[in-house]
C-alpha positions in Angstrom: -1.4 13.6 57.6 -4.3 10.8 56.1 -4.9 13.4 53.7 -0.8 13.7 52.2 -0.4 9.8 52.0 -3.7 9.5 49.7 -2.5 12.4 48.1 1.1 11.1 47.8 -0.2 7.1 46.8 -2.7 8.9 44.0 -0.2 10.2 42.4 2.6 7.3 42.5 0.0 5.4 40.9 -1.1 8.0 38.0 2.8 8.0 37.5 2.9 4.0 37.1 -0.1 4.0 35.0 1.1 6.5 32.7 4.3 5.0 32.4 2.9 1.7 31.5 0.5 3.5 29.1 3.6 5.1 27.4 5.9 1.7 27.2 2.5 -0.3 25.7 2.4 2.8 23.1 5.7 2.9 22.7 6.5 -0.5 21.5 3.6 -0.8 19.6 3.7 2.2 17.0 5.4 1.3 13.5 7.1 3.5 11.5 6.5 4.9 8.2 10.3 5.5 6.3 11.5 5.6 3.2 15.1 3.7 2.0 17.0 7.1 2.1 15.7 7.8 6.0 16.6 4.1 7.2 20.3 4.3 5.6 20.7 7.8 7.3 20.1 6.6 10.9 19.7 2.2 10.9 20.6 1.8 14.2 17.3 4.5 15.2 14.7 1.7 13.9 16.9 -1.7 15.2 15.0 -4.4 16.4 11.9 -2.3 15.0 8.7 -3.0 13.3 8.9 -0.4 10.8 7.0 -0.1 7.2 9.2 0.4 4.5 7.6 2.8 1.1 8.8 2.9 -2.5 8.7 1.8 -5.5 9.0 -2.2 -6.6 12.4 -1.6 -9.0 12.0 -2.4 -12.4 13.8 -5.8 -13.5 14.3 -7.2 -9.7 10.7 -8.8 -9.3 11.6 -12.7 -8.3 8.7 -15.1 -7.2 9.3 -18.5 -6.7 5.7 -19.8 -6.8 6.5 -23.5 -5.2 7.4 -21.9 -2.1 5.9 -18.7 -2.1 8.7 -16.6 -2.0 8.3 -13.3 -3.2 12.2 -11.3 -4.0 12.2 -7.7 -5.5 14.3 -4.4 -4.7 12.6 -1.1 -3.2 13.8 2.4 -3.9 12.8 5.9 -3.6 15.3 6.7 -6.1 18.1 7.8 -3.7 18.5 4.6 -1.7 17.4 0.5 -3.1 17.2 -2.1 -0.2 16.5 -5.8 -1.5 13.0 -7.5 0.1 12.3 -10.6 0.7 8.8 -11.7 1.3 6.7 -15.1 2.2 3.2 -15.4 0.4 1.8 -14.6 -3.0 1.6 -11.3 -3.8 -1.6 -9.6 -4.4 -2.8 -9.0 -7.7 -1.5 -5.3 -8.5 2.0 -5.7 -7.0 4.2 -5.2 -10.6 7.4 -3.4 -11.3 7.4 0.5 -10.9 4.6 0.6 -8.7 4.4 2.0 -5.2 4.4 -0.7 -2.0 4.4 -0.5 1.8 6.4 -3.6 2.9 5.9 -4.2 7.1 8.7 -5.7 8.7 11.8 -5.6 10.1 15.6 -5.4 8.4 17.9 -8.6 8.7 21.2 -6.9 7.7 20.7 -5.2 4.7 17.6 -7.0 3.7 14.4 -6.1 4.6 12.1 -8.9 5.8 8.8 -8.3 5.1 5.1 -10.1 6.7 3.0 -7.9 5.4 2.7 -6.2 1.3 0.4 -3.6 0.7 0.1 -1.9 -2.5 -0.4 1.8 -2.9 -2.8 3.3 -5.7 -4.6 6.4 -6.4 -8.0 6.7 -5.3 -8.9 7.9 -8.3 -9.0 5.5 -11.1 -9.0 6.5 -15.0 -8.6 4.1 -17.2 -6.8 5.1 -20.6 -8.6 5.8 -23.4 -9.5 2.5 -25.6 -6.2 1.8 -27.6 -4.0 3.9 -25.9 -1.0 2.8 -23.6 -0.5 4.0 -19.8 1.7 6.7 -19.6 4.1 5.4 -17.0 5.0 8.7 -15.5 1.5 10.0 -14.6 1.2 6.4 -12.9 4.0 7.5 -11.0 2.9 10.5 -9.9 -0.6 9.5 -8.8 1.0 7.3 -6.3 3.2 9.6 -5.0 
């Protein structure tokens, strides 16, 4: 009878512990979407740390650099959600590049706390004289 009970109280308390383990995993994983997959199901990442991915829209890049206030739209060219961002931006955050804004969305704005810029790994400069062709940029970061 000894034997059940300690049988019984060992599992009760695996159960516990590996439903604690589960809720601390839970609310600590951040998703990875892009604008299209948060306008198809918002109410799936509400009151949710998620990371948003695109690319910075070309022409909607606003910094107000007396009170650090960073304003530009992301799109993955199906869906464009404006961001809004506190701190300077690092150095190779520019128009028609990919970012990874973390945050969460306040309406239709997404609030961002942390900016990170995506690049290649790979790095080739253009030859001397010759302009960046845009559209291998693009691709490299995709």
């Amino acid at each position: 009878m000894k034997k059940l009970i300690y049988a019984i109280a060992g599992v009760a308390i695996l159960g516990i512990a590996g439903a604690l383990i589960y809720q601390a995993l839970n609310s600590s994983l951040v998703y990875f979407i892009l604008p299209n997959e948060y306008a198809a199901h918002p109410a799936k990442y509400e009151d949710r740390r998620i990371r948003l991915g695109g690319i910075v829209e070309p022409g909607s890049v606003q910094y107000d650099n007396q009170n650090l206030q960073l304003a530009f739209a992301i799109t993955d060219s199906i869906k464009t959600y404006p961001v809004t961002h506190v701190g300077a931006p690092p150095e190779l955050f520019k128009e028609n590049t990919g970012v990874v804004v973390e945050g969460h969305f306040d309406g239709e704005t997404f609030k961002s706390d942390e900016l990170l810029i995506k690049h290649s790994e790979v790095y080739e400069p253009p030859a001397d004289g010759q302009p960046i062709d845009i559209e291998m940029l693009k691709d490299t970061l995709q």
